[in-house]
PyMOL CGO cylinders between C-alpha atoms (Angstrom):
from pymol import cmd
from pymol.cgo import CYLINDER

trace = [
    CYLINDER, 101.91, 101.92, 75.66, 103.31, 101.08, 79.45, 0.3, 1, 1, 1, 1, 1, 1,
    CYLINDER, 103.31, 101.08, 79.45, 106.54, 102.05, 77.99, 0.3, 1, 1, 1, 1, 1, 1,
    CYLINDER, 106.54, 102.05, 77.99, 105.74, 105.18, 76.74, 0.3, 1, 1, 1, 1, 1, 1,
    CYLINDER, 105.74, 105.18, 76.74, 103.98, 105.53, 79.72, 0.3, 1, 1, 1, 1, 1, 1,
    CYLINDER, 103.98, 105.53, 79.72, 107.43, 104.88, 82.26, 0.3, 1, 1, 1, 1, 1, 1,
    CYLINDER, 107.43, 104.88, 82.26, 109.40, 107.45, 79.93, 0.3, 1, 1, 1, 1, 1, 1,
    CYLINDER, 109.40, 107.45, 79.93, 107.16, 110.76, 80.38, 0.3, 1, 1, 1, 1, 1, 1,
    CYLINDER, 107.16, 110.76, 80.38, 107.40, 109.83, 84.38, 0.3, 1, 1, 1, 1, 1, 1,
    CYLINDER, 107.40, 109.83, 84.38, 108.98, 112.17, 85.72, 0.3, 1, 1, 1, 1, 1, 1,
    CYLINDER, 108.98, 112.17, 85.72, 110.53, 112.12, 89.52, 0.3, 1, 1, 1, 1, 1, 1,
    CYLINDER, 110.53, 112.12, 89.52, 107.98, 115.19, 90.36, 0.3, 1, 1, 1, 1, 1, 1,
    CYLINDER, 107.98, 115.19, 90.36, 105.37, 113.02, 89.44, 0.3, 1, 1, 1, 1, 1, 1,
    CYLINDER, 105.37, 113.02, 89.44, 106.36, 110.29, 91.41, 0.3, 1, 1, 1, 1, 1, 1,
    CYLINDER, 106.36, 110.29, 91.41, 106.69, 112.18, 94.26, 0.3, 1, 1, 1, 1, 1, 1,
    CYLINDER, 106.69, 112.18, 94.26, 103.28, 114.04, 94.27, 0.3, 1, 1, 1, 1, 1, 1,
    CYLINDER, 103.28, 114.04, 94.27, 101.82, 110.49, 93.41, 0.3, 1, 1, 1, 1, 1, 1,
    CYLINDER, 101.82, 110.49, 93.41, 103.73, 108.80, 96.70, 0.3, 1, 1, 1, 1, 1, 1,
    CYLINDER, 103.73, 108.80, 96.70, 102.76, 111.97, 98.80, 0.3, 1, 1, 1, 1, 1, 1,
    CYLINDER, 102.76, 111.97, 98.80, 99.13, 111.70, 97.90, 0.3, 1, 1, 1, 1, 1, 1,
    CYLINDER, 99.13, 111.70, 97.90, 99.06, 107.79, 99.39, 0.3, 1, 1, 1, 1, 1, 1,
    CYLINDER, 99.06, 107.79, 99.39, 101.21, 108.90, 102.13, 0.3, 1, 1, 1, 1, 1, 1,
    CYLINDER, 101.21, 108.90, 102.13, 98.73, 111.23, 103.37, 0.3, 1, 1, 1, 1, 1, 1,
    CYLINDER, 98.73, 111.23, 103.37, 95.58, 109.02, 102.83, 0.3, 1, 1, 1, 1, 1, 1,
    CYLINDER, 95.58, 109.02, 102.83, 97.13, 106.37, 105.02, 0.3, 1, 1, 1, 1, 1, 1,
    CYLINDER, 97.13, 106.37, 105.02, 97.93, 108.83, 107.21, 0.3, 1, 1, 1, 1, 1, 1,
    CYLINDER, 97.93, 108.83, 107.21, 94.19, 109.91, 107.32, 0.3, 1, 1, 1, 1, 1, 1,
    CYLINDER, 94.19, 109.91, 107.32, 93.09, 106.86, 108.94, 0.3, 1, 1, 1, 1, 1, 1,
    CYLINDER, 93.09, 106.86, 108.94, 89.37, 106.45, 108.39, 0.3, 1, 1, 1, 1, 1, 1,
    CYLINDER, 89.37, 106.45, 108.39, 87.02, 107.17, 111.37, 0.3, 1, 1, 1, 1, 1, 1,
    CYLINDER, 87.02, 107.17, 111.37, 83.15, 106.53, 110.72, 0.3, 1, 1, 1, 1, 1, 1,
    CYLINDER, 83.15, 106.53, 110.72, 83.86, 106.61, 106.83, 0.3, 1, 1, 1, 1, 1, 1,
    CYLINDER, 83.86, 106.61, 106.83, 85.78, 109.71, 106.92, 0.3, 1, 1, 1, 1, 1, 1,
    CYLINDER, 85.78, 109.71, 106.92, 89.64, 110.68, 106.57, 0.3, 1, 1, 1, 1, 1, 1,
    CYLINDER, 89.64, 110.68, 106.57, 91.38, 112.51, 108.97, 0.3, 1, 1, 1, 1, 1, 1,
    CYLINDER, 91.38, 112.51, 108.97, 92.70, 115.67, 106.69, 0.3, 1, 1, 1, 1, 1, 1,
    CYLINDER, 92.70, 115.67, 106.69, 96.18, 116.23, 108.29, 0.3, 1, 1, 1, 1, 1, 1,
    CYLINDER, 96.18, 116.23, 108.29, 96.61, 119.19, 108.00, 0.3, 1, 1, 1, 1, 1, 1,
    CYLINDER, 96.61, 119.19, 108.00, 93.42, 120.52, 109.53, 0.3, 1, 1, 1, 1, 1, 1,
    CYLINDER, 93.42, 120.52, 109.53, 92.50, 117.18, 111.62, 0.3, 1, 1, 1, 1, 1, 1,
    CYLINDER, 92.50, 117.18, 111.62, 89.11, 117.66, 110.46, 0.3, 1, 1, 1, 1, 1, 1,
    CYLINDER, 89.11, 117.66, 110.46, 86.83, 115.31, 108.69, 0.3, 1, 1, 1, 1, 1, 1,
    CYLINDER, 86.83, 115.31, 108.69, 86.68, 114.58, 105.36, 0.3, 1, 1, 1, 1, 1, 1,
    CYLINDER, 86.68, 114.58, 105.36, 84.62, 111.89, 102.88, 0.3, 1, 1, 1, 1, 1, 1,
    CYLINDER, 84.62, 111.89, 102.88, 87.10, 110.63, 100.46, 0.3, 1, 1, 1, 1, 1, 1,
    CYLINDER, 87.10, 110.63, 100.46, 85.71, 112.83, 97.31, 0.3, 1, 1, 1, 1, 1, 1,
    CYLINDER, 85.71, 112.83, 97.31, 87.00, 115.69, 99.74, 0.3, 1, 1, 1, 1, 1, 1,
    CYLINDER, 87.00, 115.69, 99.74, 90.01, 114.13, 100.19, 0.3, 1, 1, 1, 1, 1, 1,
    CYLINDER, 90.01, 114.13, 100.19, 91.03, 113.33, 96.73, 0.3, 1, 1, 1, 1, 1, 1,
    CYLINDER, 91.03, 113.33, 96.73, 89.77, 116.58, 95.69, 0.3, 1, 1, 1, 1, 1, 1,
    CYLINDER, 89.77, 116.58, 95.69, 92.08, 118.31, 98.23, 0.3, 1, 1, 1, 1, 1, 1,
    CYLINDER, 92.08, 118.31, 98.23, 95.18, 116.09, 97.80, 0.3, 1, 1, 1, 1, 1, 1,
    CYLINDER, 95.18, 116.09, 97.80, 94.89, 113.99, 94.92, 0.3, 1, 1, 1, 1, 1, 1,
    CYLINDER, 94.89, 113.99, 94.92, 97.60, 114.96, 91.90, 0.3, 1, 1, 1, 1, 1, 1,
    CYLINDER, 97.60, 114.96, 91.90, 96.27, 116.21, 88.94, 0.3, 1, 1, 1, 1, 1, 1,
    CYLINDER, 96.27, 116.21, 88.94, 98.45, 115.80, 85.57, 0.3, 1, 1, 1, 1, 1, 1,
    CYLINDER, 98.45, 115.80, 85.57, 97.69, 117.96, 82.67, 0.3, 1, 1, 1, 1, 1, 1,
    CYLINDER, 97.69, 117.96, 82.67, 97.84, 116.19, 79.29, 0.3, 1, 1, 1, 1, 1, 1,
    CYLINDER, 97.84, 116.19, 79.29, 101.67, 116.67, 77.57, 0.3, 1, 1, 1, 1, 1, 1,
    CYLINDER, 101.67, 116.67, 77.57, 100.06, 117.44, 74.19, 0.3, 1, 1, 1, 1, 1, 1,
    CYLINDER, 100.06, 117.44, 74.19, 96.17, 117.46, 72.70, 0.3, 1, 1, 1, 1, 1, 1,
    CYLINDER, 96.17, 117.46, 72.70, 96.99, 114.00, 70.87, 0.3, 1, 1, 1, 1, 1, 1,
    CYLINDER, 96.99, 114.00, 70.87, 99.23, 112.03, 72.73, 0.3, 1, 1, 1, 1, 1, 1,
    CYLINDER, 99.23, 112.03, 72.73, 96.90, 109.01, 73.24, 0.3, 1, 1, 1, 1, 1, 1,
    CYLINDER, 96.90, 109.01, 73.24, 96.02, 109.09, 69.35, 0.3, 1, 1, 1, 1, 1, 1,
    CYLINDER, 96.02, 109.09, 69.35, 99.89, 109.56, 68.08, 0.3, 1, 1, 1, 1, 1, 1,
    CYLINDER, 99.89, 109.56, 68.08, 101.02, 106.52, 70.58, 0.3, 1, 1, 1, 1, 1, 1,
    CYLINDER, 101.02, 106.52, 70.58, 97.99, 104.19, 69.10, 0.3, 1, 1, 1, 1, 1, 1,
    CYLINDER, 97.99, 104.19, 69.10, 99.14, 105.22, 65.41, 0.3, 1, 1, 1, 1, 1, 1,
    CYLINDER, 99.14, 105.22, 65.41, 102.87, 104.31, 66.52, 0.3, 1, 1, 1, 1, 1, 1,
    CYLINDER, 102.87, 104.31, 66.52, 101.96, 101.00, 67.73, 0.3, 1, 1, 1, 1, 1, 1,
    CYLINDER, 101.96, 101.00, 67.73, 99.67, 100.13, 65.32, 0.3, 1, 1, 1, 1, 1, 1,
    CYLINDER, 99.67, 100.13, 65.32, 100.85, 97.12, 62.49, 0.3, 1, 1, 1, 1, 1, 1,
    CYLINDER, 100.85, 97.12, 62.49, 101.63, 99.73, 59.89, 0.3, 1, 1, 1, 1, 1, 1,
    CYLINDER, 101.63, 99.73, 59.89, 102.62, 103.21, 61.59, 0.3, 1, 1, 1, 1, 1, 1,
    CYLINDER, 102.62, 103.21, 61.59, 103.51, 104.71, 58.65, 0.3, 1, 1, 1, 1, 1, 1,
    CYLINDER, 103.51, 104.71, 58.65, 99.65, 104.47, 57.30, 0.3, 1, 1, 1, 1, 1, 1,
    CYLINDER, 99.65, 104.47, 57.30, 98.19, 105.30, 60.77, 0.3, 1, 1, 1, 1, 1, 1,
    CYLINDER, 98.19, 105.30, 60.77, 100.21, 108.51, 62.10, 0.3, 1, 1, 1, 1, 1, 1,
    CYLINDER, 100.21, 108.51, 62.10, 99.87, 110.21, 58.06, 0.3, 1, 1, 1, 1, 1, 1,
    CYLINDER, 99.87, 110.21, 58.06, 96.36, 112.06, 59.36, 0.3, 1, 1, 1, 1, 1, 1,
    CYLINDER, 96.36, 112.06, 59.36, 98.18, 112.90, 62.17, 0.3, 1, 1, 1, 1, 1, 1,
]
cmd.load_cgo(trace, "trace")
């Protein structure tokens, strides 16, 4: 599954993911709070991931199910419903 995992990775996604932790270091906490920097104000950190935290859309409906039937003992028996 990690495998399958590291092949779909794209660089994009890499970089939105190394962004995102960028910036919440960079929002040092003050009373609980980041520092949003672009605005300087303060944010909890559900505002903060909700703001900057990537999002990834699912490649296809059954991705999770296809990769369990692939890796299952018999593959053949388990990705036939599929």
């Amino acid at each position: 599954m990690d495998a399958a995992v590291v092949a779909i990775t794209t660089d994009g996604m890499i970089r939105r993911i190394s962004n995102y932790a960028r910036r919440r270091e960079w929002g040092t906490k003050i009373l609980g709070n980041h520092v949003d920097p672009e605005t300087g104000e303060l944010l909890t950190q559900e505002a903060f991931d909700e703001k900057y935290a990537p999002s990834f859309p699912p490649l296809w409906p059954q991705l999770r199910q296809e990769l369990e039937a692939r890796l299952a003992p018999d593959p053949d028996a388990e990705s036939a419903p599929l």
